[in-house]
PAMI-839657 format. One line per field, with one value per residue (C-alpha): residue number from 1; x, y, z. Coordinates in Angstrom, 3 decimals. Last residue first. Layout:
BEGIN
seq = NUM, ...
xx = X, ...
yy = Y, ...
zz = Z, ...
//
This chain:
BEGIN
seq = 256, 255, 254, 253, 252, 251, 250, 249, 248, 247, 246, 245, 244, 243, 242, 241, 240, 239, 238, 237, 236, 235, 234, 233, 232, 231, 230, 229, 228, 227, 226, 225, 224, 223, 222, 221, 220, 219, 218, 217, 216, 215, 214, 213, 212, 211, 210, 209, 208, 207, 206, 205, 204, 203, 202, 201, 200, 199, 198, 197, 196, 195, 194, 193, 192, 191, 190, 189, 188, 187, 186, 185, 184, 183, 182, 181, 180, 179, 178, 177, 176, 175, 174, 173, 172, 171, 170, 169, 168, 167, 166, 165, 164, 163, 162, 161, 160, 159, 158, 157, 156, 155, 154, 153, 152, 151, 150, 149, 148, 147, 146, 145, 144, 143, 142, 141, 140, 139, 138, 137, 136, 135, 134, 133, 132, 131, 130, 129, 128, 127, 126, 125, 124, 123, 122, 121, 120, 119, 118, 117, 116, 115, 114, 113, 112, 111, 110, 109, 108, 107, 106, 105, 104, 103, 102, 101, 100, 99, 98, 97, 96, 95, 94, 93, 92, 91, 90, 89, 88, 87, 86, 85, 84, 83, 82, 81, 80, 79, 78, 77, 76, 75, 74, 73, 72, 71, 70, 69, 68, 67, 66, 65, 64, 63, 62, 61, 60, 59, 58, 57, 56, 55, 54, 53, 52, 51, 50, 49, 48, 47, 46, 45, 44, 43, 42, 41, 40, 39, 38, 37, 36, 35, 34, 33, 32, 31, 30, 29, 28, 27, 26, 25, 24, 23, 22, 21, 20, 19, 18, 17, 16, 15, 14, 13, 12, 11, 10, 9, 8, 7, 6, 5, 4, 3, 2, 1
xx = 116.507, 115.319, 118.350, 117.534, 114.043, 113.094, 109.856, 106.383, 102.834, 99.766, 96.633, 94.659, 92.501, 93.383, 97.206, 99.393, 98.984, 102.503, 104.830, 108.438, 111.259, 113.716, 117.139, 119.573, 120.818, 119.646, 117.668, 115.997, 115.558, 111.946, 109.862, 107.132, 107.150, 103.976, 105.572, 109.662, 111.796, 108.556, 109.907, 109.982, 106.709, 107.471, 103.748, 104.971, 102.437, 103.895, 107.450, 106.305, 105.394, 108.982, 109.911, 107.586, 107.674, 111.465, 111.719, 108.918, 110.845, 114.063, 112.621, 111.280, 115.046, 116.423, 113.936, 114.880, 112.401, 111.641, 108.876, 107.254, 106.973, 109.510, 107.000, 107.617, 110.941, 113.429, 116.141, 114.804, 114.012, 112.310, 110.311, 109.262, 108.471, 106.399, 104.271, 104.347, 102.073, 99.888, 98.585, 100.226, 97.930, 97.455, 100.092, 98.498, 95.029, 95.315, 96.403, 98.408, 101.632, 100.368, 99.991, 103.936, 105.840, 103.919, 101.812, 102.797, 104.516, 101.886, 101.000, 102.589, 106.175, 104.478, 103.126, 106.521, 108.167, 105.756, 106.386, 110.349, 109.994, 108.372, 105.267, 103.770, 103.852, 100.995, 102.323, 102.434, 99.552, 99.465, 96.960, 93.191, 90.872, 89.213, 88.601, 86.987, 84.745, 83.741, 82.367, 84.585, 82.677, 79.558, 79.908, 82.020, 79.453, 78.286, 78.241, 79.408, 80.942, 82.158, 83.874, 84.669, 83.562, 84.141, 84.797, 84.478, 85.859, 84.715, 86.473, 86.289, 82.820, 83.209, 81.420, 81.581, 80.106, 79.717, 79.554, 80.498, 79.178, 76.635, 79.179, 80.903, 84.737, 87.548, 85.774, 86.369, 87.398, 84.786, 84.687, 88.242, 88.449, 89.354, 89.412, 89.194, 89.559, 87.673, 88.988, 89.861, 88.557, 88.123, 86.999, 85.277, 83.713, 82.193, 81.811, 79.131, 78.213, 81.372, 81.739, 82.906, 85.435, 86.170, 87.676, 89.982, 90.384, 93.163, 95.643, 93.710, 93.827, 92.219, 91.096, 90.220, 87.965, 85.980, 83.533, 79.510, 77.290, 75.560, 76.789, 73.244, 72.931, 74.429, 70.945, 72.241, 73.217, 75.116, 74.126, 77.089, 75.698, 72.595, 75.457, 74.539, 75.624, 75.191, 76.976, 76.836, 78.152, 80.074, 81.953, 85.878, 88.267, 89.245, 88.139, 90.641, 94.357, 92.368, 91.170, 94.323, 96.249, 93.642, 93.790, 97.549, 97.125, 94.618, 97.466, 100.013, 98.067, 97.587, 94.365, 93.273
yy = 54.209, 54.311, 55.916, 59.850, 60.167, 58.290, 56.480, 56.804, 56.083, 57.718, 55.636, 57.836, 54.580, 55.450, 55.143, 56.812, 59.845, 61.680, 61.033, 62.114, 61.170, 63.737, 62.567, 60.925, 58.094, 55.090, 55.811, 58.741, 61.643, 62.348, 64.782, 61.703, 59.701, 57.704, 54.274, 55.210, 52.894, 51.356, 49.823, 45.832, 43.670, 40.449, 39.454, 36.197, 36.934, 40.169, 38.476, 37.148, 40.185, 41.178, 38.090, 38.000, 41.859, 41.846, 38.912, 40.302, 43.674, 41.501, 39.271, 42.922, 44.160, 41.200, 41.270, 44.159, 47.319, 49.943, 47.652, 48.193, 51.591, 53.129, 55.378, 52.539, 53.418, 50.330, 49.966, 46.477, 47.716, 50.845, 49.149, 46.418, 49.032, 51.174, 48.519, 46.566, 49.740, 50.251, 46.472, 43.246, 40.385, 38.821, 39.817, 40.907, 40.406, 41.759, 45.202, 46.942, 46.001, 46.920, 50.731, 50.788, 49.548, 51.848, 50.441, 51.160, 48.021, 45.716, 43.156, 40.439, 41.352, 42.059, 38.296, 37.030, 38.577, 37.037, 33.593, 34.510, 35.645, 32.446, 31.244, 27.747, 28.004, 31.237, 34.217, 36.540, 34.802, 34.394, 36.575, 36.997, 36.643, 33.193, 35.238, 38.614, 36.390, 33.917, 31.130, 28.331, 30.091, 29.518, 26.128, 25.367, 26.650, 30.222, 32.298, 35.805, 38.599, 41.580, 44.774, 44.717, 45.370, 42.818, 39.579, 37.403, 34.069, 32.787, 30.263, 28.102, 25.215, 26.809, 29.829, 31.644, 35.341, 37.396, 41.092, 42.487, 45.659, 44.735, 42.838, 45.771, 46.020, 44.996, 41.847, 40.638, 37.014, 34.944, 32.171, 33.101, 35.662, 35.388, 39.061, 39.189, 42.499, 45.105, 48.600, 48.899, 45.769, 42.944, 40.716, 37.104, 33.958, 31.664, 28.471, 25.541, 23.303, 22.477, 21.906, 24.501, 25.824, 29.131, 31.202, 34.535, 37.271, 39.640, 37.484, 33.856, 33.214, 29.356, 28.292, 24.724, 22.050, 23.924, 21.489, 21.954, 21.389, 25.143, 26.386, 26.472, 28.978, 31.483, 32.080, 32.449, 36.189, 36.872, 39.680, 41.756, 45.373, 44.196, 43.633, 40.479, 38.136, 34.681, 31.428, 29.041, 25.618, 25.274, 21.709, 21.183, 19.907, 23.630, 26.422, 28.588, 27.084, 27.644, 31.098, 32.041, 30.859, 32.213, 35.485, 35.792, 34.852, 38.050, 40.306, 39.036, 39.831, 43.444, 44.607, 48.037
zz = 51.425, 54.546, 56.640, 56.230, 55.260, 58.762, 58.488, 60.229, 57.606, 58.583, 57.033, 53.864, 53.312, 49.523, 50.574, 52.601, 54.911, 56.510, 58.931, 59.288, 61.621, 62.426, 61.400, 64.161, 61.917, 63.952, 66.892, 64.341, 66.335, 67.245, 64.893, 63.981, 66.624, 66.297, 64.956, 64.333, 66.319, 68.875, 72.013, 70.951, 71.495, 74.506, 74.512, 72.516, 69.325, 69.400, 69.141, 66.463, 64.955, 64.774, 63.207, 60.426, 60.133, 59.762, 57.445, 54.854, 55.240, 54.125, 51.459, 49.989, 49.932, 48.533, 45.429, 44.505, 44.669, 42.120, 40.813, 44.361, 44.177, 46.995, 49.825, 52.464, 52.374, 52.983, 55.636, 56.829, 60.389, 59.461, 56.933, 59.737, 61.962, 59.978, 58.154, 61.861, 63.085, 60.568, 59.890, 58.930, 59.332, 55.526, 52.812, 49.493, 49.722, 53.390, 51.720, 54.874, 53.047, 49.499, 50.744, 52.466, 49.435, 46.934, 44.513, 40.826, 40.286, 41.088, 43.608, 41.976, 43.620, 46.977, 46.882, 45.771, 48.895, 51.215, 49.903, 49.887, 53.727, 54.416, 55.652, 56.376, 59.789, 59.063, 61.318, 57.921, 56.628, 52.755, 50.468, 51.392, 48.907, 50.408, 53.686, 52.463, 49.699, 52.367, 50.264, 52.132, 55.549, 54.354, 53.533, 56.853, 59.062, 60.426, 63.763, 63.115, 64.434, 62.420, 63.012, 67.009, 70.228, 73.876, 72.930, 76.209, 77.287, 80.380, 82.496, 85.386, 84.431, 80.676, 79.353, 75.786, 75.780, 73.043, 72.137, 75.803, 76.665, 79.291, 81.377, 82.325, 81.399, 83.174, 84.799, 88.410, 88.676, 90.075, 87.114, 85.651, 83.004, 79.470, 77.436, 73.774, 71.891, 69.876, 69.087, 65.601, 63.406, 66.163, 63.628, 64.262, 63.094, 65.221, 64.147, 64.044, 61.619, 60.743, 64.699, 67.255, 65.555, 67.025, 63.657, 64.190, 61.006, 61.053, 59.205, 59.450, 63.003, 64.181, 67.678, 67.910, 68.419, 71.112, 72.710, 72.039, 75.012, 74.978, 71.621, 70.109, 72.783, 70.469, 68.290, 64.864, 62.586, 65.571, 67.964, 69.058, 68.679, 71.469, 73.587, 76.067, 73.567, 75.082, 75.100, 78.483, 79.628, 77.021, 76.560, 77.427, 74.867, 74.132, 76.060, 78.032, 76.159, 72.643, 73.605, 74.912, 71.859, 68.989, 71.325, 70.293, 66.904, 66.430, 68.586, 66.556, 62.606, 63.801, 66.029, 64.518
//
């Protein structure tokens, strides 16, 4: 599934491709991709901005007018110049947003909509989700906070991936950023000081962005389950977590 930095990172593209300049063409040649309102309505309209919340990623258009978006697993956001060969056929893509040199395509994802402010302020999903990750705003004491209030019978590692919790994390930056901070992600979070949550907070701020920069560190323990820890030299283990039963890396040895 696309993580918080990949979401943020298509927010910038999209913003540097379209904004200040009006469509020239909006279509959804996908059957899957058809919004719930005819996407021509965009011919004219100027991109105000680009907006990621977590996992989610808004094209304001207008309040009357924005596109709202998840890539879920497999979905992404390609921008091609006008004569530039695309990587995927034409056919597939979900939506397509047109400017005088660019077009900006989604191809797949979990949701695409086009809707205005109302609808989007009553946006159950959106309104319940807890503080961005990437947001300016955020701080490892913020994020820390959130995990406390989750509850103290989650573990570490399920209340990570819950976007009510912490918005934009996903599998791979739950790993990572547990590795980094020396914490299981199997420790209930009333087992867990306050210091050690500020630090996994820390670790998947800055970690994802880099992401967000296109400059992602090699993996430490995501998907190399058996390998020798880099750290301590014990074989990483992975194993299902959580009611959405997602595989969780960490080394037994070094994570406290």
């Amino acid at each position: 599934m696309a993580e918080g930095d990949v979401v943020h990172r298509a927010a910038r593209r999209l913003d540097a491709a379209l904004r200040g300049v009006p469509l020239t063409g909006a279509s959804t040649p996908n059957a899957r991709g058809r919004v719930n309102a005819a996407p021509a309505r965009l011919v004219g309209r100027v991109l105000e901005r680009a907006e990621a919340r977590g996992k989610h990623l808004l094209l304001r258009f207008g309040p009357d007018a924005i596109v709202h978006c998840h890539l879920g697993m497999s979905g992404a956001w390609h921008v091609y110049g006008r004569g530039e060969r695309w990587h995927r056929p034409r056919r597939s893509a979900w939506l397509v947003l047109s400017t005088p040199s660019a077009h900006a395509v989604q191809f797949g994802g979990s949701r695409l909509a086009l809707v205005d402010d109302a609808r989007l302020r009553s946006n159950a999903t959106l309104a319940s989700l807890g503080p961005d990750v990437l947001a300016p705003g955020f701080t490892p004491t913020l994020g820390a906070a959130a995990l406390h209030a989750a509850g103290g019978d989650r573990t570490l590692g399920e209340a990570l991936l819950d976007q009510r919790v912490v918005a934009g994390i996903g599998n791979v930056y739950k790993s990572e950023a547990c590795f980094t901070a020396g914490v299981s992600p199997w420790r209930p979070l009333a087992e867990i000081g306050e210091d050690e949550l500020v630090r996994v907070c820390a670790e998947a701020r800055l970690l994802m962005r880099e992401g967000v920069e296109g400059s992602r560190r090699a993996r430490h323990v995501y998907r190399r389950a058996s390998a020798p820890c880099p750290r301590c030299g014990t074989a990483i283990r992975s194993r299902r977590q959580g009611d959405a039963a997602r595989a969780t890396y960490w080394c037994p040895g070094c994570q406290a």
